[in-house]
NUGUMAR-77420 format. One line per field, with one value per residue (C-alpha): x, y, z; residue in three letters. Coordinates in nm, 3 decimals. Example, Ala and Ser with C-alpha at 12.3 -4.5 7.8 and 13.67 -1.06 7.14 Angstrom:
<recs>
c1 = 1.230/1.367
c2 = -0.450/-0.106
c3 = 0.780/0.714
rest = ALA/SER
</recs>
This chain:
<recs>
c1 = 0.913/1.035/1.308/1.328/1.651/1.775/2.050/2.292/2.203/2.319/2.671/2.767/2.663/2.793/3.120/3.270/3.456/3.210/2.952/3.216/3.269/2.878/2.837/3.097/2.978/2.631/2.748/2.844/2.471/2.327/2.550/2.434/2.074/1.993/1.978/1.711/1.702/1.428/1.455/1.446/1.069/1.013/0.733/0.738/0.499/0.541/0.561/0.503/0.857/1.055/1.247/1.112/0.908/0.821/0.962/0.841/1.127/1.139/1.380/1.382/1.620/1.584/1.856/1.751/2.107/2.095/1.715/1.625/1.400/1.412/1.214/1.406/1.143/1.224/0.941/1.186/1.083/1.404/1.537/1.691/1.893/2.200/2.477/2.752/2.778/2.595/2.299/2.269/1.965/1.955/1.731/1.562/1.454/1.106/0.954/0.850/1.178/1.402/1.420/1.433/1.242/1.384/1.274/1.418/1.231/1.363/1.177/1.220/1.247/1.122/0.802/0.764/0.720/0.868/1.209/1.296/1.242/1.549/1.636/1.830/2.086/2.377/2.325/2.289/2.650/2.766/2.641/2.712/3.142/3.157/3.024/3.289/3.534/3.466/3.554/3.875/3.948/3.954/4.060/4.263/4.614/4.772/5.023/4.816/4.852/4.708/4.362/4.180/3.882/3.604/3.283/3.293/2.993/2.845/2.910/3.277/3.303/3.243/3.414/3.753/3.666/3.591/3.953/4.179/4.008/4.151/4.430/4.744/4.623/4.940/4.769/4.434/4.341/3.995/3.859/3.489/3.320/3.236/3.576/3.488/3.340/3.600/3.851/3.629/3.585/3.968/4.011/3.763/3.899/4.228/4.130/3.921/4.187/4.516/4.606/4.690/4.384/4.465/4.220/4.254/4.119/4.009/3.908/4.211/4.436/4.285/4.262/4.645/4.876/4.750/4.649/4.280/4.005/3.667/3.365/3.121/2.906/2.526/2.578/2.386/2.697/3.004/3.285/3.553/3.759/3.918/4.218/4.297/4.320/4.690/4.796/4.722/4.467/4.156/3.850/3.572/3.209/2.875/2.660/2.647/2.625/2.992/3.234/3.263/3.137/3.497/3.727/3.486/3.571/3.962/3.949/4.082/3.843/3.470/3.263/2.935/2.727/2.383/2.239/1.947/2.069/1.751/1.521/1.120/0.997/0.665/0.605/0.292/0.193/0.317/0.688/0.670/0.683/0.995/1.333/1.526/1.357/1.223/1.539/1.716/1.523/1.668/1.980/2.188/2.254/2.606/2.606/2.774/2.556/2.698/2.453/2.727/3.018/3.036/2.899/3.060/2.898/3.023/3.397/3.348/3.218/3.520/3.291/3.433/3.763/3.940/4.237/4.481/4.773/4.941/4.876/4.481/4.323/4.031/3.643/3.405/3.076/2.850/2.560/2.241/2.155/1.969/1.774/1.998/2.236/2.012/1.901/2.267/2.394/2.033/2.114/2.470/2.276/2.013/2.234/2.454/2.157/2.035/2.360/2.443/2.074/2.073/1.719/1.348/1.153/0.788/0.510/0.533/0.148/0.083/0.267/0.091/-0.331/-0.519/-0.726/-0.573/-0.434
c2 = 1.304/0.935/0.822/0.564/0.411/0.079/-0.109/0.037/0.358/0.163/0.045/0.384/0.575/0.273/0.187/-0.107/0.074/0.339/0.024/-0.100/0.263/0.283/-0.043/-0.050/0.258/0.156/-0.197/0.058/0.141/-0.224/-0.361/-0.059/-0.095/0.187/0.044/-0.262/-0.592/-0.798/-1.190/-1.284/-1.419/-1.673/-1.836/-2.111/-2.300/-2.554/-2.354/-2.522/-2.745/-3.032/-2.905/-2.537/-2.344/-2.035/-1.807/-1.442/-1.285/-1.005/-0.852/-0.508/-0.307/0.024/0.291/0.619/0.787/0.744/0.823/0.571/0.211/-0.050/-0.360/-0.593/-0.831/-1.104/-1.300/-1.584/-1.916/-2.129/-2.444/-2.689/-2.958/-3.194/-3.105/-3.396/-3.424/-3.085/-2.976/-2.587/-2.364/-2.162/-1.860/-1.912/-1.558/-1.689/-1.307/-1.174/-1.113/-1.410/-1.139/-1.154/-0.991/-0.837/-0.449/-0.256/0.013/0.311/0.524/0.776/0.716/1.089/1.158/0.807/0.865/0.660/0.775/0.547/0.228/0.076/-0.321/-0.545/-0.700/-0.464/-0.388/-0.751/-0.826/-0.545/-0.593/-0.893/-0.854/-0.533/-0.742/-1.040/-0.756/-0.608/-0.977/-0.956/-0.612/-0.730/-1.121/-1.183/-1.095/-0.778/-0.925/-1.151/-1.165/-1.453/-1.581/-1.887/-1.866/-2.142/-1.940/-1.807/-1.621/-1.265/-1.319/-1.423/-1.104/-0.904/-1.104/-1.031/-0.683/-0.633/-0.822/-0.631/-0.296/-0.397/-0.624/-0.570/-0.897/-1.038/-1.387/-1.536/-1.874/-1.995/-2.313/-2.386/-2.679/-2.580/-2.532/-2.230/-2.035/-2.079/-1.959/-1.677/-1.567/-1.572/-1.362/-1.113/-1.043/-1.042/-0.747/-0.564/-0.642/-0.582/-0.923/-1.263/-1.474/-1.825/-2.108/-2.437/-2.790/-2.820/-2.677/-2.796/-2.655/-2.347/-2.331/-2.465/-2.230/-1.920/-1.663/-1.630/-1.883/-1.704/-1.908/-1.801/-2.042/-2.171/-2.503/-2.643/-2.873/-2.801/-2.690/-2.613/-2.896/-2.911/-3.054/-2.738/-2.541/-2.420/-2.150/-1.818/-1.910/-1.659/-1.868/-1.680/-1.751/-1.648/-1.966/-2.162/-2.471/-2.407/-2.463/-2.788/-2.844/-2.997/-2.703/-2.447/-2.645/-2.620/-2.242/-2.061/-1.728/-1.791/-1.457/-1.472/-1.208/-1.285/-1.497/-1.559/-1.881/-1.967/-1.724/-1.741/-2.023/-2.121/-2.414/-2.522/-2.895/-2.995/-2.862/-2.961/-3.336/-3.263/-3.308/-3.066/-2.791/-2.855/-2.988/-2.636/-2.570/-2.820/-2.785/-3.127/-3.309/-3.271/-2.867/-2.654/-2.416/-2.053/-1.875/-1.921/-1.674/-1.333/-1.129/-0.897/-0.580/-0.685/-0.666/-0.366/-0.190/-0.353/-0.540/-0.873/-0.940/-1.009/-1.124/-1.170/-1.312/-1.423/-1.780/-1.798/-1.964/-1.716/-1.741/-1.501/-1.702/-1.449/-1.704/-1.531/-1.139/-0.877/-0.586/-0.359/-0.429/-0.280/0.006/0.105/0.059/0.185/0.510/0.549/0.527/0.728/0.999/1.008/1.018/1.288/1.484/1.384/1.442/1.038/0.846/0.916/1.126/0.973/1.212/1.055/1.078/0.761/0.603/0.739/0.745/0.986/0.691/0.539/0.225
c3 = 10.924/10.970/10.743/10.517/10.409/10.234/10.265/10.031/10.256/10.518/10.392/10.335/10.693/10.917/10.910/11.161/11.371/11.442/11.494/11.781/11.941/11.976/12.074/12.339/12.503/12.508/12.659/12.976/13.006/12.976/13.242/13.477/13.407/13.211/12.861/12.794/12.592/12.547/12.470/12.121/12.051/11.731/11.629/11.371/11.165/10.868/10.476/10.183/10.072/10.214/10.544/10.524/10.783/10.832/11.113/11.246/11.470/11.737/11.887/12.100/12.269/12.427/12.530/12.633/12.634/12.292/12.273/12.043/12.090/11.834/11.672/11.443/11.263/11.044/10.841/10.726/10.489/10.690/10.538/10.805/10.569/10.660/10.454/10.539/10.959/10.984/10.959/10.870/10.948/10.632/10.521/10.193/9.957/9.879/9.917/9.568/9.324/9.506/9.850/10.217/10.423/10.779/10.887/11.188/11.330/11.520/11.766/11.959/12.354/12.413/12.236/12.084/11.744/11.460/11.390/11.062/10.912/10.686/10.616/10.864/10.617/10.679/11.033/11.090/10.952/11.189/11.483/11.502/11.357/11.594/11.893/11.795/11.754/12.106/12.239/12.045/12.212/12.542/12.544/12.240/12.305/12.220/11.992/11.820/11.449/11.289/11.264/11.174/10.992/10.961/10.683/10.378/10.415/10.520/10.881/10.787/10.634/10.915/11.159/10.969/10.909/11.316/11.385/11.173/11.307/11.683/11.627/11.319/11.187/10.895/10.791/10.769/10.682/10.594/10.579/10.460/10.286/9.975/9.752/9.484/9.783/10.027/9.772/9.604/9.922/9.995/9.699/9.817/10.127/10.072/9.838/10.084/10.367/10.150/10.379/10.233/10.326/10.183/10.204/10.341/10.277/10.648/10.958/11.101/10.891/10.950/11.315/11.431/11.570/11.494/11.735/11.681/11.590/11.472/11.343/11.124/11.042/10.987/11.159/11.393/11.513/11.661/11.404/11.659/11.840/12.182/12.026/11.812/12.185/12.244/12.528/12.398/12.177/12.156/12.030/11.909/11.765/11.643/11.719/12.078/11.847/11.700/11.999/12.156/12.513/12.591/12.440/12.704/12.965/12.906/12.833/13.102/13.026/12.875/12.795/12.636/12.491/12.682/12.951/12.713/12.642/12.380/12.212/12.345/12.077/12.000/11.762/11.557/11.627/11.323/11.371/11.747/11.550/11.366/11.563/11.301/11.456/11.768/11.890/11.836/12.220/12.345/12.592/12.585/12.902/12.858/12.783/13.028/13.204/13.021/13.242/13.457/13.263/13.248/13.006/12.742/12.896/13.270/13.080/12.880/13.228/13.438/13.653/13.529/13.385/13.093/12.895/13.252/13.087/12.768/12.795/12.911/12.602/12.607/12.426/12.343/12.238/12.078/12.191/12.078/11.945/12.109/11.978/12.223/11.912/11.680/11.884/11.922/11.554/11.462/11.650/11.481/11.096/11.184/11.332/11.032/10.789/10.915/10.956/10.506/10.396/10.309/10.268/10.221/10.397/10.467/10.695/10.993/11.052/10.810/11.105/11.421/11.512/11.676/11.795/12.138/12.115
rest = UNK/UNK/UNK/UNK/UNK/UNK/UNK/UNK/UNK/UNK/UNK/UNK/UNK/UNK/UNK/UNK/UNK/UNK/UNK/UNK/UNK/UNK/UNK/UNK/UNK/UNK/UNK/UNK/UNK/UNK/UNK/UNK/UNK/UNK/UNK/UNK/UNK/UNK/UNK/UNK/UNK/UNK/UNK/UNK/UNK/UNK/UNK/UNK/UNK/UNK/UNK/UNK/UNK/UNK/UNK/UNK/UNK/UNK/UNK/UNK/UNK/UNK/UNK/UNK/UNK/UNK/UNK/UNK/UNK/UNK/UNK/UNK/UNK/UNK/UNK/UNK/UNK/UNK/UNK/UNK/UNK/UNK/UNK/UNK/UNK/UNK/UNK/UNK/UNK/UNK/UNK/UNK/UNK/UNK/UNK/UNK/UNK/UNK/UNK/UNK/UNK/UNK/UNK/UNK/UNK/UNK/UNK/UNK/UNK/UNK/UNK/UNK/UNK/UNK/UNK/UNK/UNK/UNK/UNK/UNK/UNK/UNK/UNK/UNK/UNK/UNK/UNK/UNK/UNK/UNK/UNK/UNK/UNK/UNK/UNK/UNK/UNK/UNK/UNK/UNK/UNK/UNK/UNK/UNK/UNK/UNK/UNK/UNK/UNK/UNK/UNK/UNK/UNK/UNK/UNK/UNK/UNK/UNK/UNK/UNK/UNK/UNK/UNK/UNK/UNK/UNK/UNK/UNK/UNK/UNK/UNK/UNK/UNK/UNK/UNK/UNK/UNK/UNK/UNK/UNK/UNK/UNK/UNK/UNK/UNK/UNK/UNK/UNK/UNK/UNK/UNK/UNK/UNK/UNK/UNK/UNK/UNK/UNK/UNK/UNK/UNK/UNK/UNK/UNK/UNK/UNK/UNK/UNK/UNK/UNK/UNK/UNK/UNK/UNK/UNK/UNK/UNK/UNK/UNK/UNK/UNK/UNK/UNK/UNK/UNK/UNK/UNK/UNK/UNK/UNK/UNK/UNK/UNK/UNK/UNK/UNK/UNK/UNK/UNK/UNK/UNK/UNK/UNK/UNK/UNK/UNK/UNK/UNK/UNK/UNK/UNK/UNK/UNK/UNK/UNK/UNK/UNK/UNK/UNK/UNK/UNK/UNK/UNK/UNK/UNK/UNK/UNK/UNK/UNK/UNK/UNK/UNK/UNK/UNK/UNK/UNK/UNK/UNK/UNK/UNK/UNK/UNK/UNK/UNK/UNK/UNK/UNK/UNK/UNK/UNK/UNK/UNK/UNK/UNK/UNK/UNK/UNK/UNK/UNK/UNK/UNK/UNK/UNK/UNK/UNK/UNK/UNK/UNK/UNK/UNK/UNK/UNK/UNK/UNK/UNK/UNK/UNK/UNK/UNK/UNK/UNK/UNK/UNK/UNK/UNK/UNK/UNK/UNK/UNK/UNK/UNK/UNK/UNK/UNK/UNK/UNK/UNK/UNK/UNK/UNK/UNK/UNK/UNK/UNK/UNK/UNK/UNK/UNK/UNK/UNK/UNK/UNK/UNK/UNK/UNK/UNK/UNK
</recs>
C-alpha cells in the first residue's frame, strides 16, 4: 500500500531534533558517495498578473541506507515585487481555495515502488532549520547564548527552533520590516521557546553583539552587513542573496551546504526579457567563488574542519536545497507513520503499470 499523509500528519511524526539526527547521519553517506542529490531543476514561464510567473520545481535525492528515493515538486504562481531596497521572491496560493501546491514522493530504493506521497510545507521548514542547526552544531561556539534574528516568517521559525535544540540559547532579538509581524511573531516564539524574544526596529539592532546571527528571509538582497562582524560571531543563512560578499571575505570559516551554486533554470522568452527574474541566474562580477568552501557534509564526516577557536567569526550559508534533504526527513516520517498507524492507505497498484515504461 503507499501512504498518504498531510501536513498536520507531518507536524506530529517529525520533530526537529530527530530531523537533525537523520540528517546528520545521512550527511556521512553523501560526503562518501553513497547517498545522491540531484541539482534543483526550474522552469518558468509568465502567469497571468503584474510580476507573477509560474514555476515547476524538482528536486531528487536518493539514499539507499535508508532505502528510500525522493521527488519534491513544486507548481508555484511566484510574485517577484520590490518592497523598499529589496526585492522579495514570494510564493502566491493561487491553487483552488487560496492553497499551495508542493508534493514529495517517497520510493523505495529496493523494489521501486511508491512508498508515500504527503505535502512539502512542514518538511520544508525542517529541513531546512535542522540543516541551519547542523551548522550551528559544529561552528557556533559552545558557549554561545544569544542570537540575532533578521524574519518573522516560517523559516524564522525553524531556524530558532534548530538553535535552541544545540545551543542553551537565553535571548533572541528579531528584527523584520513589517512592525505587527515582527512583534506577533516575537510573541509566538517566546511562547513556544519559554525565551524572551524581543523585537527590534532594525537589523542592526538585532545583529550587534550577540553570539549568533541567523537570516531568514525572502530577499533577493543582502540583509547582513560586514560591519555587524565581531570575533566570535557565528553568521548563519538560508539564501546566498542575504550575506554580503564583504562580511564572507572577513570570516575566518565559510561552510556552505552545496556546490550547486544555482538551480538548472529554463526561462520562456518572455521572462528571459524581464531582469526580476532572469537576473536571479546571474552570478555578479564581484561574488566570491563559494565553490571554493567546504561543504556541511565534508564537516559532519571530519574531512573538513570546523569551529577551531573561540574567536573565528564562522558562516554557514545554507546556499540552495537538495532533495537528499527530503529523502532523509522523508525517511524519518514515513518510518514513524508506519510504526503509529498515522495516514491513508491508497493500493499501491493505481500508482504502478504493468505496461513498461
Amino acid at each position: 500500500m503507499t501512504l498518504l499523509l498531510s501536513n498536520s500528519d507531518v507536524e506530529q511524526l517529525a520533530t526537529m531534533p530527530e530531523c537533525m539526527s537523520t540528517l546528520e547521519r545521512s550527511y556521512v553517506d553523501l560526503a562518501a558517495g553513497r547517498a545522491l542529490s540531484r541539482t534543483r531543476s526550474d522552469c518558468l514561464s509568465p502567469a497571468p498578473g503584474d510580476h507573477l510567473h509560474y514555476g515547476l520545481m524538482t528536486q531528487d535525492g536518493v539514499i539507499p541506507s535508508l532505502g528510500i528515493a525522493a521527488v519534491r515538486i513544486n507548481s508555484d504562481i511566484v510574485s517577484m515585487m520590490t518592497v523598499g531596497d529589496h526585492v522579495r521572491r514570494t510564493k502566491v496560493p493561487s491553487a483552488p481555495d487560496a492553497r499551495y501546491v508542493g508534493l514529495l514522493l517517497l520510493f523505495s530504493t529496493e523494489n521501486g515502488e511508491p512508498l508515500a506521497i504527503l505535502p512539502d510545507g512542514v518538511l520544508q521548514r525542517l529541513r531546512v532549520g535542522a540543516t541551519s542547526g547542523l551548522g550551528i552544531k559544529y561552528l557556533a561556539r559552545a558557549d554561545a547564548r544569544s542570537i540575532g534574528l533578521i524574519g518573522s516568517g516560517g523559516q524564522a521559525r525553524a531556524q530558532l527552533v534548530a538553535a535552541c535544540a544545540v545551543r542553551d540559547i537565553t535571548s533572541i532579538r528579531c528584527f523584520s520590516p513589517n512592525r505587527e509581524r515582527r512583534e506577533a511573531f516575537c510573541r509566538e516564539m517566546s511562547d513556544t521557546l519559554c525565551i524572551d524574544v524581543q523585537p527590534v526596529e532594525s537589523p542592526e539592532l538585532a545583529m550587534r553583539g550577540v553570539d549568533i546571527a541567523l537570516c531568514a528571509t525572502s530577499s533577493e538582497g543582502v540583509v547582513f552587513r560586514k560591519e555587524w562582524l565581531s570575533p566570535g560571531l557565528h553568521v548563519g543563512s538560508i539564501r546566498k542573496p542575504e550575506i554580503e560578499m564583504d562580511a564572507l571575505r572577513q570570516a575566518d570559516r565559510v561552510v556552505i551546504h552545496t556546490r550547486d551554486i544555482k538551480p538548472i533554470t529554463e526561462l520562456s522568452i518572455d521572462l528571459a526579457r524581464d531582469p526580476l527574474v532572469a537576473n536571479r541566474r546571474v552570478i555578479q562580477s564581484t561574488d566570491l567563488d563559494i565553490r571554493t568552501f567546504p561543504v556541511l557534509a565534508d564537516v559532519i564526516a571530519g574531512t573538513a574542519e570546523g569551529r577551531r577557536s573561540a574567536t573565528e567569526i564562522t558562516c554557514f550559508m545554507n546556499n540552495l536545497g537538495t532533495g537528499f534533504q527530503f529523502a532523509a526527513t522523508g525517511a524519518l516520517v514515513y518510518r514513524k507513520a508506519r510504526e503509529l498507524g498515522v495516514g491513508r492507505d491508497l493500493p499501491t497498484d493505481w500508482f504502478t503499470e504493468d505496461i513498461c515504461p
